[in-house]
Every structure is written in structure tokens, then in C-alpha cells.
mmCIF file of the N, C-alpha and C atoms, coordinates in Angstrom:
data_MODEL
# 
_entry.id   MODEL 
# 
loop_
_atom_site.group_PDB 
_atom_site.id 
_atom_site.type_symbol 
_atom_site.label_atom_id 
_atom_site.label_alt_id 
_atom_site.label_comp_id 
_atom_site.label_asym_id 
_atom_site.label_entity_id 
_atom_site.label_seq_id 
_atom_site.pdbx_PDB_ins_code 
_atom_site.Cartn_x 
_atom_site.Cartn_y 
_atom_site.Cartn_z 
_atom_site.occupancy 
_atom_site.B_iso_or_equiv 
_atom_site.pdbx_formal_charge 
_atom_site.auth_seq_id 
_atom_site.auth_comp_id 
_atom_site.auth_asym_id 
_atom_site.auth_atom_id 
_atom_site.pdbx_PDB_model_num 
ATOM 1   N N  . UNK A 1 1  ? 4.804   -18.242 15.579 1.00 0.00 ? 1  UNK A N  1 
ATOM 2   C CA . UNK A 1 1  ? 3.501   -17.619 15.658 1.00 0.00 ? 1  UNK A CA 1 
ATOM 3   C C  . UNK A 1 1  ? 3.300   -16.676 14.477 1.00 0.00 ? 1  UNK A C  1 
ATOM 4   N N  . UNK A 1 2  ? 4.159   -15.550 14.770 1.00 0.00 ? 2  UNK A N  1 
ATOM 5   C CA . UNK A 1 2  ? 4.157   -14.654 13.344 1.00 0.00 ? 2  UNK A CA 1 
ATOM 6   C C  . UNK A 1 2  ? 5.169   -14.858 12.321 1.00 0.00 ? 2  UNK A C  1 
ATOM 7   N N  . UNK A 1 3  ? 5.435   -14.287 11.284 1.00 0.00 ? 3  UNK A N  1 
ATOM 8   C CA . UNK A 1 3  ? 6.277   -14.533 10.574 1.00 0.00 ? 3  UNK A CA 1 
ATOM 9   C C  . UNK A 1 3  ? 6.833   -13.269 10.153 1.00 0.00 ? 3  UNK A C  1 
ATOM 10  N N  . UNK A 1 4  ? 6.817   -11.979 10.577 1.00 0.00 ? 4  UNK A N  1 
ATOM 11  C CA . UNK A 1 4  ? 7.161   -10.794 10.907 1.00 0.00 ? 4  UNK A CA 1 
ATOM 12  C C  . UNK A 1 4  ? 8.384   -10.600 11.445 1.00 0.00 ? 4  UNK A C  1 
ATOM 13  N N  . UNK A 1 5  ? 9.246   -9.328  10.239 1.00 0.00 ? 5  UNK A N  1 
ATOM 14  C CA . UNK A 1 5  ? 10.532  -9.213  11.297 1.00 0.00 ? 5  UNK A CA 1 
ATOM 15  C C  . UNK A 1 5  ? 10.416  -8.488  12.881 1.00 0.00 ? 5  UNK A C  1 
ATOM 16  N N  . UNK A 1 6  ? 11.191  -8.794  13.349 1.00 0.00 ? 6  UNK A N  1 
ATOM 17  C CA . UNK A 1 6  ? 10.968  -8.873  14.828 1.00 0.00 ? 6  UNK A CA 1 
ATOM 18  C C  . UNK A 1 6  ? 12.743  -7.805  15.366 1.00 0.00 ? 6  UNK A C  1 
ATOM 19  N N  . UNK A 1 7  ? 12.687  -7.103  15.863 1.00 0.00 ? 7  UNK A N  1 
ATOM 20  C CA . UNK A 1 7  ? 13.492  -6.092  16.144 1.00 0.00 ? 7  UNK A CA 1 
ATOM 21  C C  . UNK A 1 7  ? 13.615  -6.061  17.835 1.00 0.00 ? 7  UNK A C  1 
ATOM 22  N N  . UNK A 1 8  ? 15.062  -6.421  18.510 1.00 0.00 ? 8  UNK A N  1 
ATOM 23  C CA . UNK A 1 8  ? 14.649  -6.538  19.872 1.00 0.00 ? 8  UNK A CA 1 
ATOM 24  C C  . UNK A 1 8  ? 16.193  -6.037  20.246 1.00 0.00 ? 8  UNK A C  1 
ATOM 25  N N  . UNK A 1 9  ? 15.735  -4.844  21.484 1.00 0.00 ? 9  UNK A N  1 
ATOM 26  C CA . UNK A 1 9  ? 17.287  -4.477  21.024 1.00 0.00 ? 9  UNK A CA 1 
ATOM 27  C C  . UNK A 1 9  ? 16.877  -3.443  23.254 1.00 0.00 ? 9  UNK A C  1 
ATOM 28  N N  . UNK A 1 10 ? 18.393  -3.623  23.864 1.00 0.00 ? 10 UNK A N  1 
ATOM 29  C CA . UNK A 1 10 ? 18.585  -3.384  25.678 1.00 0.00 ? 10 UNK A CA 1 
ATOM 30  C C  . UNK A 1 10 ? 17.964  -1.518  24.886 1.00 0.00 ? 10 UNK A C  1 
ATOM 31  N N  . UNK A 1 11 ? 17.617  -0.842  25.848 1.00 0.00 ? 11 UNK A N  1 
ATOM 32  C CA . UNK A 1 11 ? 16.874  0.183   25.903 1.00 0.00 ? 11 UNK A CA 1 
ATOM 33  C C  . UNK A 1 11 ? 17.597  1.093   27.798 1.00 0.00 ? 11 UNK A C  1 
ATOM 34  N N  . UNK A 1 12 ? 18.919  1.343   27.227 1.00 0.00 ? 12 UNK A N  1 
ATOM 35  C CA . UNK A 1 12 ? 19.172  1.682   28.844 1.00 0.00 ? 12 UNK A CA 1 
ATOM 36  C C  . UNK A 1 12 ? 18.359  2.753   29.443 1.00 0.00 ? 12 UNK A C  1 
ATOM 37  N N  . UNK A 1 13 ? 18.094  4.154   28.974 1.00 0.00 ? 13 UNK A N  1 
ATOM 38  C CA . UNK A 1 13 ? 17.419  4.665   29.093 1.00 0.00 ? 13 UNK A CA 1 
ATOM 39  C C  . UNK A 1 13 ? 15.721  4.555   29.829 1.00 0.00 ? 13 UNK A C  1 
ATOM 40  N N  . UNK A 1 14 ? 15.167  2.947   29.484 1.00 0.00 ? 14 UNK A N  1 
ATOM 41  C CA . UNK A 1 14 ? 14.444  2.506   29.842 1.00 0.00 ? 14 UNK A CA 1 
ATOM 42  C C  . UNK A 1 14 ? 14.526  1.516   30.603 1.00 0.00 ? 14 UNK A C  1 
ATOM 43  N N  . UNK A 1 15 ? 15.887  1.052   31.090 1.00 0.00 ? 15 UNK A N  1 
ATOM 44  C CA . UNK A 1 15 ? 15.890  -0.061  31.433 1.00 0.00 ? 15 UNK A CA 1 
ATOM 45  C C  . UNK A 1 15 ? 15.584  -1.085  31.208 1.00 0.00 ? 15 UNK A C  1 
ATOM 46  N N  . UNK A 1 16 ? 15.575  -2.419  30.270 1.00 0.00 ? 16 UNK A N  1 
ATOM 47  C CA . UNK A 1 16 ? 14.741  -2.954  29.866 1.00 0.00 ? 16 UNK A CA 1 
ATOM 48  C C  . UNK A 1 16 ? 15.120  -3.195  28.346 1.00 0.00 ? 16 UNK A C  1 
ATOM 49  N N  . UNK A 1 17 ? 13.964  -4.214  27.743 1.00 0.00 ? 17 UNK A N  1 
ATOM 50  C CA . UNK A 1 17 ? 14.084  -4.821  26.501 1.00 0.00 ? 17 UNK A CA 1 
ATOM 51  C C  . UNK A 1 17 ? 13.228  -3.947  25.542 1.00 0.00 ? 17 UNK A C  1 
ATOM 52  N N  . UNK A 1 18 ? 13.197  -3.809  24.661 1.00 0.00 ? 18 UNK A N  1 
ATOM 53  C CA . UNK A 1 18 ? 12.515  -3.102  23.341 1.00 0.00 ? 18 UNK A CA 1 
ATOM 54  C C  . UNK A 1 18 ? 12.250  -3.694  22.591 1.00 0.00 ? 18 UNK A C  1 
ATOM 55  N N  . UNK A 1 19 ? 10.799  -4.757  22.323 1.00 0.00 ? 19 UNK A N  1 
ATOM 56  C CA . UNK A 1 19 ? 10.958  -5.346  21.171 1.00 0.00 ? 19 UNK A CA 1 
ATOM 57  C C  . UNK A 1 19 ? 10.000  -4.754  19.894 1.00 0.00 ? 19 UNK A C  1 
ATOM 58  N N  . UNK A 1 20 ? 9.896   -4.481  19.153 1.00 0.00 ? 20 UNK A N  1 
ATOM 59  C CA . UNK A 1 20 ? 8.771   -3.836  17.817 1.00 0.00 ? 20 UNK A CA 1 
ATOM 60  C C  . UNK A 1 20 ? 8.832   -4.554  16.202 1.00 0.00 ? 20 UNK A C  1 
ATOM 61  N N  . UNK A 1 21 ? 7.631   -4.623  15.894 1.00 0.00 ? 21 UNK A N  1 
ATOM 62  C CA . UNK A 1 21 ? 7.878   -5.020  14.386 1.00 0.00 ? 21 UNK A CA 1 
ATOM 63  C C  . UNK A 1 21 ? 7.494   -4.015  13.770 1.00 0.00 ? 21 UNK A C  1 
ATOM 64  N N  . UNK A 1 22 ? 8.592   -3.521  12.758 1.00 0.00 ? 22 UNK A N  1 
ATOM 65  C CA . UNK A 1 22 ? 8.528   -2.760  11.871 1.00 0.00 ? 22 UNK A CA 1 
ATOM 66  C C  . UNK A 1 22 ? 7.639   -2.819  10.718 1.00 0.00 ? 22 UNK A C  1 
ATOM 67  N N  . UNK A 1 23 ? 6.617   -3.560  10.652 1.00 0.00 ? 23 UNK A N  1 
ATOM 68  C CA . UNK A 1 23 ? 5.657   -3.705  9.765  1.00 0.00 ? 23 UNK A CA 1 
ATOM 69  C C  . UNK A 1 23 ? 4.763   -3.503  10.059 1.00 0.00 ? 23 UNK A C  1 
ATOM 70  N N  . UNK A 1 24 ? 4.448   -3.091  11.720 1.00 0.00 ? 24 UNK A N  1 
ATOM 71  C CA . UNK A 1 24 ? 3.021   -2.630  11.947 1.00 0.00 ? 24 UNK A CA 1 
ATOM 72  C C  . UNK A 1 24 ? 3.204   -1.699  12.910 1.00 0.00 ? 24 UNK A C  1 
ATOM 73  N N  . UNK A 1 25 ? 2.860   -0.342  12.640 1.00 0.00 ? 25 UNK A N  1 
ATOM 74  C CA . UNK A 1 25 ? 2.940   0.280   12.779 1.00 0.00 ? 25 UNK A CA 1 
ATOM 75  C C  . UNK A 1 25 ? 2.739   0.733   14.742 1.00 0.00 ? 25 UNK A C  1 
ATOM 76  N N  . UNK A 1 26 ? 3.569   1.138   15.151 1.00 0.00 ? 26 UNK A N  1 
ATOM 77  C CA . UNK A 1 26 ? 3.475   1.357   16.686 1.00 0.00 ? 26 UNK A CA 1 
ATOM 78  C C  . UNK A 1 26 ? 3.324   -0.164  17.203 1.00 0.00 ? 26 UNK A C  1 
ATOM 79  N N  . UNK A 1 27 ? 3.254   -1.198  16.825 1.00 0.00 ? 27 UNK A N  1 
ATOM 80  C CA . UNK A 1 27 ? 3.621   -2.264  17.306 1.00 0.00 ? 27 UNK A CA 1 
ATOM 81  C C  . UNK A 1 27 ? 4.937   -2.500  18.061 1.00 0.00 ? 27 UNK A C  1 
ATOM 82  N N  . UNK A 1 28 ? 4.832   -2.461  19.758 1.00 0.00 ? 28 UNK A N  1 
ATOM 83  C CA . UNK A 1 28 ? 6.086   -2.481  19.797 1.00 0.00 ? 28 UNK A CA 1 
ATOM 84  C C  . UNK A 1 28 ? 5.833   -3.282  21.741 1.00 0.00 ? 28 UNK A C  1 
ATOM 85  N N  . UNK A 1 29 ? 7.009   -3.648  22.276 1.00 0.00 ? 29 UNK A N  1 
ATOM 86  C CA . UNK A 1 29 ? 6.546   -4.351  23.711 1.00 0.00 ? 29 UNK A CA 1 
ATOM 87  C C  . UNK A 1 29 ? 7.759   -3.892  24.376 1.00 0.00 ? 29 UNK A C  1 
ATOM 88  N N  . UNK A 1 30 ? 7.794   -4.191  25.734 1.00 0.00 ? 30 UNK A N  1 
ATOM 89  C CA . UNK A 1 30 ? 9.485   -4.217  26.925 1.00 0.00 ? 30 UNK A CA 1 
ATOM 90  C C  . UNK A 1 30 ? 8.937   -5.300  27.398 1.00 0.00 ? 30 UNK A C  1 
ATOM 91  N N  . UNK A 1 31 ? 9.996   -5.628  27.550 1.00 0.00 ? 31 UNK A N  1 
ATOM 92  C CA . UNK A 1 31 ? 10.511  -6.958  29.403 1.00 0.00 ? 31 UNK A CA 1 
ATOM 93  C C  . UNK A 1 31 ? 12.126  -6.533  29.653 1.00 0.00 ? 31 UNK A C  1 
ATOM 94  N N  . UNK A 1 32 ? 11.663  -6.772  31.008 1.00 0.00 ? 32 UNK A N  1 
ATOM 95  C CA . UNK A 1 32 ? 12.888  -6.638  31.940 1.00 0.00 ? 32 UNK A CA 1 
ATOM 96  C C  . UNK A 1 32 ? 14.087  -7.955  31.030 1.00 0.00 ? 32 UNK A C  1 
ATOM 97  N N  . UNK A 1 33 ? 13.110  -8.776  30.442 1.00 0.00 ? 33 UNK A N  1 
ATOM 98  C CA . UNK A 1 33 ? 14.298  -10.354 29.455 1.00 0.00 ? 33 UNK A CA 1 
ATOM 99  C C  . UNK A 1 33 ? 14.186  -10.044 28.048 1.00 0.00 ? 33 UNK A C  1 
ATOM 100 N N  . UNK A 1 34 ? 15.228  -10.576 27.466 1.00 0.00 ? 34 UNK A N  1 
ATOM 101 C CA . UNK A 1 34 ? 15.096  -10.507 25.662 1.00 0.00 ? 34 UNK A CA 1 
ATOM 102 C C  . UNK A 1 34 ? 13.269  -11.780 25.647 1.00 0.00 ? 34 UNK A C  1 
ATOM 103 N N  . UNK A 1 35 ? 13.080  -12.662 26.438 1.00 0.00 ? 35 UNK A N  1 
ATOM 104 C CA . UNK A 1 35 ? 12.323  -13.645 26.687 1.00 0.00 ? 35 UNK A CA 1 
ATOM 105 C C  . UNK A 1 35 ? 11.432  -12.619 26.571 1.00 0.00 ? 35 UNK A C  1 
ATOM 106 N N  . UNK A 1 36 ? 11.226  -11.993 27.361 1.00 0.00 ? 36 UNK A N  1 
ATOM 107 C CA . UNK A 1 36 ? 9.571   -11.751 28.236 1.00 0.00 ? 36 UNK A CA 1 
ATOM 108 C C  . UNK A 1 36 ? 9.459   -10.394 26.776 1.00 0.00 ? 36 UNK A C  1 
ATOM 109 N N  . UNK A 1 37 ? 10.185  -9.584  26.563 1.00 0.00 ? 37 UNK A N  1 
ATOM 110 C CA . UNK A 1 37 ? 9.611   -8.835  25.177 1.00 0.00 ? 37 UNK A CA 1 
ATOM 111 C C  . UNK A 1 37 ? 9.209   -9.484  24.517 1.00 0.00 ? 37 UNK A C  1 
ATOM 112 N N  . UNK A 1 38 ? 9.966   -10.727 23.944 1.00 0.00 ? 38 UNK A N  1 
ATOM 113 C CA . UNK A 1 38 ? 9.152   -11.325 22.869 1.00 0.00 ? 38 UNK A CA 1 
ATOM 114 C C  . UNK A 1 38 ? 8.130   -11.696 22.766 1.00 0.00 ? 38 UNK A C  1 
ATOM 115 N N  . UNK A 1 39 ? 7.693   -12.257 23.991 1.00 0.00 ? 39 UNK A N  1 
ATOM 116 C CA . UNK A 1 39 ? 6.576   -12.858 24.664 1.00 0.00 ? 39 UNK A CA 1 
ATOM 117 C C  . UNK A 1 39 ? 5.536   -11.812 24.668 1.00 0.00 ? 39 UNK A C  1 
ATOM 118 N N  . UNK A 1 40 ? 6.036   -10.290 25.073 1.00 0.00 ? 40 UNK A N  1 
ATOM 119 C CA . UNK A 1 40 ? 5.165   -9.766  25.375 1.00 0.00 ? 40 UNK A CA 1 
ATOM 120 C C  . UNK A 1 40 ? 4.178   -8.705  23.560 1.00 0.00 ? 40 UNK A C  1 
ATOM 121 N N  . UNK A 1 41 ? 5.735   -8.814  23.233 1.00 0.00 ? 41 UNK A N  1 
ATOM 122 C CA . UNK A 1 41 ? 5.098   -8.579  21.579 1.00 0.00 ? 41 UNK A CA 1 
ATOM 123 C C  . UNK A 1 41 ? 4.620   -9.421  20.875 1.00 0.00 ? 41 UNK A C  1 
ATOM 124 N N  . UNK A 1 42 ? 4.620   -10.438 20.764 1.00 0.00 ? 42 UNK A N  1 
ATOM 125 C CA . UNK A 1 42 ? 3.846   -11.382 20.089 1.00 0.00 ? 42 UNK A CA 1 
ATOM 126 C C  . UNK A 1 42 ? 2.069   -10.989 20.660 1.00 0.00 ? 42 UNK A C  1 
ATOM 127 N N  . UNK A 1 43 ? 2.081   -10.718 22.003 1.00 0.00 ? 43 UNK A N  1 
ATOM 128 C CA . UNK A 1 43 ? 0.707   -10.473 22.519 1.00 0.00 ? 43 UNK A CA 1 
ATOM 129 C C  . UNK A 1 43 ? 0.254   -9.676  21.864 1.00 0.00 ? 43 UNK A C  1 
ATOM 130 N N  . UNK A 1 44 ? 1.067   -8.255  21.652 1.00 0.00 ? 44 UNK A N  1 
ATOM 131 C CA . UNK A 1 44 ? 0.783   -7.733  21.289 1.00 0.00 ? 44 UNK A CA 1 
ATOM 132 C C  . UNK A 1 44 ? 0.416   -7.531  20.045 1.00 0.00 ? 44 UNK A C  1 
ATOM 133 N N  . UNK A 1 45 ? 1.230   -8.179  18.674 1.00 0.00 ? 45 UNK A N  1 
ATOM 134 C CA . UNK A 1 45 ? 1.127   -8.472  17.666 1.00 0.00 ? 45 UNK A CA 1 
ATOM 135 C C  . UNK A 1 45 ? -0.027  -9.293  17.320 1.00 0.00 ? 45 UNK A C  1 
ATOM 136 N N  . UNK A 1 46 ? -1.038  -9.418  18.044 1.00 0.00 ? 46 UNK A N  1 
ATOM 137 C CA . UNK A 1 46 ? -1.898  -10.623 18.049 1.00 0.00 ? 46 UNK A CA 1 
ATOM 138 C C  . UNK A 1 46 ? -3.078  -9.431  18.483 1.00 0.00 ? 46 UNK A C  1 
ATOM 139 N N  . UNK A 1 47 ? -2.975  -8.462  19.757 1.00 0.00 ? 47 UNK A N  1 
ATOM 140 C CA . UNK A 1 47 ? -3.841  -7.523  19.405 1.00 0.00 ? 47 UNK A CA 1 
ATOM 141 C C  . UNK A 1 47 ? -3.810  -6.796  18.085 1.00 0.00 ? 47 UNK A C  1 
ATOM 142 N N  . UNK A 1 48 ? -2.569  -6.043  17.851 1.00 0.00 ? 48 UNK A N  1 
ATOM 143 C CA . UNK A 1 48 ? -2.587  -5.532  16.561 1.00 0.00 ? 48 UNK A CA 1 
ATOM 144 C C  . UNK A 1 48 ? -3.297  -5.774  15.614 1.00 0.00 ? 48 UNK A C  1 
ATOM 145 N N  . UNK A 1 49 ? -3.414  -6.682  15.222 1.00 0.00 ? 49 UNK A N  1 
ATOM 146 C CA . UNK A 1 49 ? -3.490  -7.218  14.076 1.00 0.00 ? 49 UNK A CA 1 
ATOM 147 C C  . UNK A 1 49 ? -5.405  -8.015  14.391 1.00 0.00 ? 49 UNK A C  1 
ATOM 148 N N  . UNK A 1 50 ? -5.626  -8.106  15.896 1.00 0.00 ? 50 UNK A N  1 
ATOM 149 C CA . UNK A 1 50 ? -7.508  -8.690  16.139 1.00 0.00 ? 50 UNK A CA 1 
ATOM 150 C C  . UNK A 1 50 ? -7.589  -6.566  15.940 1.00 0.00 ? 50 UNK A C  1 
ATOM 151 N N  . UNK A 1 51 ? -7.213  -5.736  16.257 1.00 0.00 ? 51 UNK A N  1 
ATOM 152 C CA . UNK A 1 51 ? -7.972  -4.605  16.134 1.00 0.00 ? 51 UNK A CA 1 
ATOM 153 C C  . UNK A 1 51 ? -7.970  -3.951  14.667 1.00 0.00 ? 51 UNK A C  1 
ATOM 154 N N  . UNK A 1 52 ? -6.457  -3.853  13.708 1.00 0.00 ? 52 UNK A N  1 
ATOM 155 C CA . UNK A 1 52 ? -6.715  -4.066  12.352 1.00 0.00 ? 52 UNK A CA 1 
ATOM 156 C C  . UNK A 1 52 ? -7.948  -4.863  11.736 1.00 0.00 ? 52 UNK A C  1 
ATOM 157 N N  . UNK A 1 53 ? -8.116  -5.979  11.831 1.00 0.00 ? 53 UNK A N  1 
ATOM 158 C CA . UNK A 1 53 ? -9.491  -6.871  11.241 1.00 0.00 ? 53 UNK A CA 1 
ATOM 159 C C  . UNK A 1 53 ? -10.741 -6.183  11.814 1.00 0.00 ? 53 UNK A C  1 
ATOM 160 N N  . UNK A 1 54 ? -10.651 -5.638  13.074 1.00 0.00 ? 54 UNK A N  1 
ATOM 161 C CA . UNK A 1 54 ? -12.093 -5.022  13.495 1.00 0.00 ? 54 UNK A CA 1 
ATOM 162 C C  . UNK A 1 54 ? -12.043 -3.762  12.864 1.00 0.00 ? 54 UNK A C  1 
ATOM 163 N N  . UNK A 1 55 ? -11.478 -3.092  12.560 1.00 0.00 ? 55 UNK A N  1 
ATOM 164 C CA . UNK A 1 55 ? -11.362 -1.197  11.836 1.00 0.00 ? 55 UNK A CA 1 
ATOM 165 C C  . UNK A 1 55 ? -11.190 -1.515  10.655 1.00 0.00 ? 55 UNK A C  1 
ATOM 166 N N  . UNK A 1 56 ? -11.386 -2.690  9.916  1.00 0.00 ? 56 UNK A N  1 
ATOM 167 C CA . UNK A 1 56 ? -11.118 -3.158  8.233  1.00 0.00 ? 56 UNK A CA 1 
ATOM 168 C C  . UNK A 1 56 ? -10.276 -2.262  8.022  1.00 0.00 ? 56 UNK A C  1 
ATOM 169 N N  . UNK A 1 57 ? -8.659  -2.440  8.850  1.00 0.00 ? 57 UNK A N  1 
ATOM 170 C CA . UNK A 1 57 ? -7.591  -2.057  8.437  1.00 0.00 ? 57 UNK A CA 1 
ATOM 171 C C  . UNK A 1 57 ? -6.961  -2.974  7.146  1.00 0.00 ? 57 UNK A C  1 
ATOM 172 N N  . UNK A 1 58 ? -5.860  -2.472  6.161  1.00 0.00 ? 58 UNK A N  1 
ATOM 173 C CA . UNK A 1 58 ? -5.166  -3.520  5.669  1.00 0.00 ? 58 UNK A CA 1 
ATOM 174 C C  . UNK A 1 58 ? -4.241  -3.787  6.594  1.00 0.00 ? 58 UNK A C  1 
ATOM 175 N N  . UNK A 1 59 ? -3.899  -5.315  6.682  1.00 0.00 ? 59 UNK A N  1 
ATOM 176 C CA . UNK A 1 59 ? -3.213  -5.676  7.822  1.00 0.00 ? 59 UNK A CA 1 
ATOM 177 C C  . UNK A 1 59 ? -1.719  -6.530  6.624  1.00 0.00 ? 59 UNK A C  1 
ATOM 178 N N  . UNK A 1 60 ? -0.805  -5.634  6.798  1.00 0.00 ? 60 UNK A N  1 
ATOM 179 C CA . UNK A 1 60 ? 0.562   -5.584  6.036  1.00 0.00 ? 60 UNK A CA 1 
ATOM 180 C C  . UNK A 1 60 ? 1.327   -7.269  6.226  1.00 0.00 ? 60 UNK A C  1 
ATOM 181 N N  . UNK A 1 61 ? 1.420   -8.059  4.861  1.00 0.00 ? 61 UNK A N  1 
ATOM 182 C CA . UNK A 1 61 ? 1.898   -9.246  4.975  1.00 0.00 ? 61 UNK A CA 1 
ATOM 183 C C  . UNK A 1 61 ? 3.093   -9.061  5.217  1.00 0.00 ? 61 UNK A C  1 
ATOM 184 N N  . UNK A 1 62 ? 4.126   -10.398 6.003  1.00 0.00 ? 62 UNK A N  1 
ATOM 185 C CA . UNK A 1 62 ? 5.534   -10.209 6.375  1.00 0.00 ? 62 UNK A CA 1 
ATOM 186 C C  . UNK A 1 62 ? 6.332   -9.990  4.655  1.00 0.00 ? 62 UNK A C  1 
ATOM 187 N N  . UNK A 1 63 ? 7.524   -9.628  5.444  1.00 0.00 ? 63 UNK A N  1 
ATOM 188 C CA . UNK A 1 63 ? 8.118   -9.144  4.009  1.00 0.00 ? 63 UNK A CA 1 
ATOM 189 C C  . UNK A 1 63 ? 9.248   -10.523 3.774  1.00 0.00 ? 63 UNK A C  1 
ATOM 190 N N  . UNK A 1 64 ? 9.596   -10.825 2.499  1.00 0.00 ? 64 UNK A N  1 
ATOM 191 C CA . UNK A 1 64 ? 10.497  -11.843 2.275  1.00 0.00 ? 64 UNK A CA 1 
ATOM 192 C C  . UNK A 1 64 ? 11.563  -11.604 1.984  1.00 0.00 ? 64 UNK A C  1 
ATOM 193 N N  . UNK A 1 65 ? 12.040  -11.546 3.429  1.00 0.00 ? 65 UNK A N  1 
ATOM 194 C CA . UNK A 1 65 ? 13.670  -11.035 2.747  1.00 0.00 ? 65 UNK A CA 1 
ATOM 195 C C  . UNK A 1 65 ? 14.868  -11.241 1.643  1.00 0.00 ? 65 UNK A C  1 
ATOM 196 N N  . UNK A 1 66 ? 14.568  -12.649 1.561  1.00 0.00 ? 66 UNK A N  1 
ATOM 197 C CA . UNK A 1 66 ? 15.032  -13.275 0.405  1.00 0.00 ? 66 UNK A CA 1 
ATOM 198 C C  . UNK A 1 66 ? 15.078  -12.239 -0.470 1.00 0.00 ? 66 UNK A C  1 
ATOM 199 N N  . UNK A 1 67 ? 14.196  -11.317 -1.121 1.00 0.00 ? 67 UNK A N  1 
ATOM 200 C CA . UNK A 1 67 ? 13.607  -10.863 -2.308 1.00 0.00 ? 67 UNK A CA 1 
ATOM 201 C C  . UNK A 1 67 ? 14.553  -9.503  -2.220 1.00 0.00 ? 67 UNK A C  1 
ATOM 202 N N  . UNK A 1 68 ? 15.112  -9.233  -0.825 1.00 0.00 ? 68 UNK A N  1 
ATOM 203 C CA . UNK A 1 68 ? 15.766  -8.133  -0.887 1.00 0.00 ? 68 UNK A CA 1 
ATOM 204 C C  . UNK A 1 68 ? 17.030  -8.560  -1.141 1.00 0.00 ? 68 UNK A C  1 
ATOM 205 N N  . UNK A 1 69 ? 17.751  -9.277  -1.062 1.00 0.00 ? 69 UNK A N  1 
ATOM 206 C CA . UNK A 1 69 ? 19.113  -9.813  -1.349 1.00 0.00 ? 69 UNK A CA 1 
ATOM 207 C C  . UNK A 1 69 ? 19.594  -9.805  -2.192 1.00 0.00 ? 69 UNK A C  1 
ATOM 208 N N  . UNK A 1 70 ? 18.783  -9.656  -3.581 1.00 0.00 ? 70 UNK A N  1 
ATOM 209 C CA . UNK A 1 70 ? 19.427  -9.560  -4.952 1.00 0.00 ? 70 UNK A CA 1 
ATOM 210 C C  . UNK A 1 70 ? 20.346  -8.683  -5.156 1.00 0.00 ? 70 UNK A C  1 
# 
């Protein structure tokens, strides 16, 4: 769907999954599954990014990691 790094990491404190992409800012989701965060950030990443285009935000392209490896 996206092509965004994707960060998903147990949250004991919260119980639960933590997933966020670091490229947009406060973009971030839980599920009780590594599944259902992803699921649920991608939703979210999909609002993000319909409310960026409505506030003629710049909406930040994925980064190529490749390019960092040198």
C-alpha cells in the first residue's frame, strides 16, 4: 500500500502493539496483534496523508534506504 518505513515494536506499558511511520509526523496506530497495528496504521496512514492534501500540506516522499548505505 505505502512504501514508508514502518516501525512496529510490543508496548508493555500499553499492552499492545505500537506501530508509527517516522515520516509523518504523529502518524502512529496499536493492536492487541503485530497484524491488526499494521492494519490499523496503514488506515491511518491513508488518513494522514487524505488530511495533508486537504490543508495543502507537503506530504513527505518515502525515503530510499538504499541511498543511506553508502
Amino acid at each position: 500500500m505505502f512504501k514508508y518505513e514502518t516501525t512496529i515494536y510490543w508496548s508493555s506499558s500499553d499492552a499492545c502493539f505500537i506501530a508509527e511511520i517516522p515520516e509523518l509526523p504523529g502518524c502512529m496506530a496499536h493492536g492487541d496483534s503485530y497484524e491488526m497495528a499494521l492494519r490499523n496504521l496503514q488506515e491511518a496512514a491513508q488518513l494522514w496523508i487524505e488530511t495533508a492534501k486537504e490543508c495543502g500540506e507537503v506530504i513527505p516522499e518515502p525515503r530510499d534506504h538504499r541511498l543511506l548505505q553508502a
